[in-house]
VOGU-3710 file (C-alpha; in Angstrom, 3 decimals, decimal comma):
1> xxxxxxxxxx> 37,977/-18,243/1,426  36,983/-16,024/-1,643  34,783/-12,816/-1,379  32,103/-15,160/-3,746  32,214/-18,085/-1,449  32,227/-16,685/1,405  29,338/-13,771/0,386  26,624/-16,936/-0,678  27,428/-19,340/1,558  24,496/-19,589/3,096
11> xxxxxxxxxx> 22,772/-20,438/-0,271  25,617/-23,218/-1,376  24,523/-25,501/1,541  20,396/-25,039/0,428  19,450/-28,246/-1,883  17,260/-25,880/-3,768  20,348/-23,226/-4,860  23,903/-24,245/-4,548  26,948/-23,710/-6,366  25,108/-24,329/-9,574
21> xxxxxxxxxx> 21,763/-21,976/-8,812  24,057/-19,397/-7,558  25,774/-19,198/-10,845  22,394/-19,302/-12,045  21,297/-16,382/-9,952  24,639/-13,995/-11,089  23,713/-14,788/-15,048  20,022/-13,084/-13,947  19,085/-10,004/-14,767  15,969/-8,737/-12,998
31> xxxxxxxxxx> 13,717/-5,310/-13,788  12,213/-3,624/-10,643  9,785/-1,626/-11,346  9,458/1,248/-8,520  11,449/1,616/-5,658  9,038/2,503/-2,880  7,799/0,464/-0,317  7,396/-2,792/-2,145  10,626/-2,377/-4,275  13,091/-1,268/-1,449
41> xxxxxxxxxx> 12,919/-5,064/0,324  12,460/-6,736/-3,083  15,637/-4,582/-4,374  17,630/-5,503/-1,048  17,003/-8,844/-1,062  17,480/-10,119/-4,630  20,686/-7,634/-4,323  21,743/-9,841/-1,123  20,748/-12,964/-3,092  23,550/-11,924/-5,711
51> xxxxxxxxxx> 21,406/-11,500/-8,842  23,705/-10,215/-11,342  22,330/-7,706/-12,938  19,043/-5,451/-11,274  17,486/-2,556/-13,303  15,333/0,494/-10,976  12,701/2,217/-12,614  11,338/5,157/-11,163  10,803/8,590/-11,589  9,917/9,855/-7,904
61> xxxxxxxxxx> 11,931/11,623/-5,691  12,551/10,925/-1,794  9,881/12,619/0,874  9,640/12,725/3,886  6,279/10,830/3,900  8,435/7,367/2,822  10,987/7,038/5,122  8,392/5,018/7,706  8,303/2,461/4,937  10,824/2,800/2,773
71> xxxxxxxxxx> 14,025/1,362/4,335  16,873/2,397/1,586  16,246/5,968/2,027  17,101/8,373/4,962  15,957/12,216/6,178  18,911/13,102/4,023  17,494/11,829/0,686  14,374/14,233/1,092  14,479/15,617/-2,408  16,687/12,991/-4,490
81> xxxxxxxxxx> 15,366/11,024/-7,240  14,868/7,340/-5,343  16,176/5,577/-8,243  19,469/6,955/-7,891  19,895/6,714/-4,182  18,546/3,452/-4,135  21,183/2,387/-6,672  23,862/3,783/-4,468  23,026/1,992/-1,339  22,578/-1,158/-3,383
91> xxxxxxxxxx> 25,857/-1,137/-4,666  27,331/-0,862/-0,894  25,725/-4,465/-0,135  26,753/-5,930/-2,567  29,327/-4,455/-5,128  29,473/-7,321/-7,348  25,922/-6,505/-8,425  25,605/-4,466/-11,723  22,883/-1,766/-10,935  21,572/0,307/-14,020
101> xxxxxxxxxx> 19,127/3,424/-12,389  16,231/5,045/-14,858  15,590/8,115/-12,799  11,957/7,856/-15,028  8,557/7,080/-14,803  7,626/3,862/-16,960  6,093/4,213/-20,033  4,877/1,898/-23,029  8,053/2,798/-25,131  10,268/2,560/-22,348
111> xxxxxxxxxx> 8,777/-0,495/-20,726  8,868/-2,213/-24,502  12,571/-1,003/-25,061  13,673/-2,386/-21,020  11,512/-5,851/-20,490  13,864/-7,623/-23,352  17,337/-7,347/-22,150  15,391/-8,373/-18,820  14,755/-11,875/-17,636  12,417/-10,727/-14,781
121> xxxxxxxxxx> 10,046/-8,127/-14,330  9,093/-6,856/-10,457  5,907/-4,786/-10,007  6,265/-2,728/-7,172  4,195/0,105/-8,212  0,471/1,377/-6,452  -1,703/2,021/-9,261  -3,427/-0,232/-11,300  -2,808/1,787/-15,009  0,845/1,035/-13,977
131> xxxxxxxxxx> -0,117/-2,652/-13,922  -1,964/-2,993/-16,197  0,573/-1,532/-18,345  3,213/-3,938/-16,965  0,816/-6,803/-17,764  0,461/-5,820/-21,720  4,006/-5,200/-21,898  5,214/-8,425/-20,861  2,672/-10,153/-22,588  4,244/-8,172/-25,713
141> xxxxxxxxxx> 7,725/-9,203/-24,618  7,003/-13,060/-23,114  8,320/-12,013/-19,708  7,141/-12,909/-16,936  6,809/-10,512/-13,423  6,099/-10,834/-9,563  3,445/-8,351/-8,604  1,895/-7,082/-5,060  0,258/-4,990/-3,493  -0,818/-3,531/-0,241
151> xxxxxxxxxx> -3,821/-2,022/1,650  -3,215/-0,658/5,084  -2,548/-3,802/6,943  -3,261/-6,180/3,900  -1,019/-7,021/1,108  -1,614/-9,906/-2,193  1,227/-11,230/-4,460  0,986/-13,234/-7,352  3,384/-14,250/-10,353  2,080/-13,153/-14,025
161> xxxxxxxxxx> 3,003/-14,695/-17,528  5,245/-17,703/-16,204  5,369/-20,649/-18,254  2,339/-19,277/-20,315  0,208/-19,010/-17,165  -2,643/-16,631/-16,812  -1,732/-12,795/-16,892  -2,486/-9,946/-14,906  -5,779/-9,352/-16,916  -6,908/-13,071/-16,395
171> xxxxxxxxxx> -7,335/-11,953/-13,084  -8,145/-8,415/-13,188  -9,784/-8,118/-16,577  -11,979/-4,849/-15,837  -9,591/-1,486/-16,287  -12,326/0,651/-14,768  -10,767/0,451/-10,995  -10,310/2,910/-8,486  -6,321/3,823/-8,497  -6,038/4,414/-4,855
181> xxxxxxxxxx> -2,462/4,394/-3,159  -0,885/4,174/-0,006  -1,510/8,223/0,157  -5,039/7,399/0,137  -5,783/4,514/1,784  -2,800/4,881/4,410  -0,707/1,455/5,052  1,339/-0,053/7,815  5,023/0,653/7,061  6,147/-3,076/8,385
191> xxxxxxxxxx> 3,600/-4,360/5,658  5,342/-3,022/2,738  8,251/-5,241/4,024  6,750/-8,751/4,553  5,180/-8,588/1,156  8,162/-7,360/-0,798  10,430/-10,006/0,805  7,601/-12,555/-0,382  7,589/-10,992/-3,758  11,509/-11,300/-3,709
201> xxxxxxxxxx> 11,118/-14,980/-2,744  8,774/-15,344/-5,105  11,424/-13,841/-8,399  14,288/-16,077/-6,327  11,749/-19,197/-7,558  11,150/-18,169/-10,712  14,963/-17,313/-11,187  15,941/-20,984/-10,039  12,865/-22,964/-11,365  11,587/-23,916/-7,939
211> xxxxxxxxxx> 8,713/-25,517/-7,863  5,357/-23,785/-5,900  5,474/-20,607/-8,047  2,115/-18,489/-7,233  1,376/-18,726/-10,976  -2,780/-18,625/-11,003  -2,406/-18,509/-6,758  -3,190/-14,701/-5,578  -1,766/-15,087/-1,975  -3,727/-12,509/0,261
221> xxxxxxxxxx> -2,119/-11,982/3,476  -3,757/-10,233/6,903  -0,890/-9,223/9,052  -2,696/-8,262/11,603  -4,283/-11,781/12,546  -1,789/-13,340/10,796  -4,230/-15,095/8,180  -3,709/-15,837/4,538  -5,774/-17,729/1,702  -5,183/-18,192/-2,020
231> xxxxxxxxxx> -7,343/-17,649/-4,770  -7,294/-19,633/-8,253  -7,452/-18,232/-11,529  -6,662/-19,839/-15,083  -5,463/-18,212/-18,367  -7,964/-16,441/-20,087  -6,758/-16,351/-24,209  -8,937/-13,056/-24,330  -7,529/-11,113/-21,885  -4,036/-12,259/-23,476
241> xxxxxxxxxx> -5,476/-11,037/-26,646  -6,242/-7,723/-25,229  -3,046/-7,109/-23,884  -1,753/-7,427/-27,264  -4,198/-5,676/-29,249  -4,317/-2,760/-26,405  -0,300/-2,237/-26,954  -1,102/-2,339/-30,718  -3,237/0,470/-30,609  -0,868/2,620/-28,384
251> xxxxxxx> 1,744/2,007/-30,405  -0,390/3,298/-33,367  -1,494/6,169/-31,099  1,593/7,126/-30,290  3,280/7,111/-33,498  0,285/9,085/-35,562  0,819/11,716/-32,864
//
């Protein structure tokens, strides 16, 4: 038995994959971006899954303060830019993944220059400038991205810009929101992991055209009683406008300076 056969097995016997989606899955090339608690399962998994090419954005370095939640990092990591680590422990499960590591915080020019040679984009930041900046740069670059989010024992995930489904701003179309994190709010570290392995199921769809994407579905998900709902929302061709004319303007901005 080859080291490819034997690695996915468990995925050629699945209806929904096979031989056929796992090819499918190795051609994909998926953009995480942060590798905290969110992006550490969502990075592990679709790593497991054997998607062939995964990209790690982030600019943060390992403390001591993530290791409850943050399950690719150790006490010896204190100090080391998590992009890098991440990208080494990645490559030990599963070496026949092609990891590329920007040790940098995202940006309009660098999320504009990365989302192209990128099928997928994963959201896995805490702060709603860095999705809303996400959102306008997909729009820009007709990608589209898993995004959640968690507050202390609560997390939400929903699927942006798929098959010209609503965006992030259809949802969210007011900028003026409080940007509180885990740091602020606090969060269970067991959380960060049930909602990035749904956010990893979640790209896995998307990847293999399985139907039941949340496109327009925000799940919302209580861990502590265990209860979820889903809320509706539809495209809004203004908020898509905005995204555009917003990354427009920065681009103006930014080159006048």
């Amino acid at each position: 038995m080859n080291e490819h056969y034997e690695r996915y097995q468990r995925h050629f016997t699945l209806t929904e994959v096979g031989e056929e989606g796992q090819e499918r899955l190795t051609r994909s090339k998926v953009l995480v971006i942060g590798a905290g608690g969110l992006g550490c399962p969502v990075l592990q998994y679709l790593v497991g899954a054997g998607v062939g090419h995964i990209g790690i954005v982030d600019g943060d370095q390992v403390s001591l303060s993530n290791l409850h939640r943050q399950t690719l990092y150790t006490s010896e990591d204190v100090g080391s830019d998590k992009s890098t680590v991440a990208g080494a422990q990645l490559a030990k499960l599963n070496p026949m993944v092609k990891i590329s590591s920007f040790s940098e915080f995202l940006n309009l020019e660098l999320a504009l220059k990365l989302f192209p040679d990128f099928d997928l984009i994963i959201d896995g930041t805490d702060n709603f400038d860095s999705r809303y900046l996400i959102n306008d740069a997909a729009v820009i670059t007709g990608r589209p991205f898993v995004s959640g989010s968690v507050f202390r024992h609560e997390g939400q995930v929903s699927v942006f810009n798929y098959q010209e489904g609503p965006t992030y701003r259809c949802l969210f179309p007011q900028q003026n929101r409080p940007g509180f994190g885990c740091a602020e709010t606090g969060v269970l570290g067991p959380v960060t992991g049930v909602i990035g392995s749904i956010m990893a199921m979640e790209a896995i769809k998307v990847l293999l055209d399985i139907p039941g994407v949340l496109s327009g579905q925000l799940l919302i998900l209580n861990t502590l009683q265990w209860t979820s709902s889903q809320l509706s929302f539809s495209r809004k061709e203004e908020q898509v406008a905005l995204a555009k004319t917003r990354v427009s303007h920065l681009q103006s901005f930014t080159h006048v300076k």
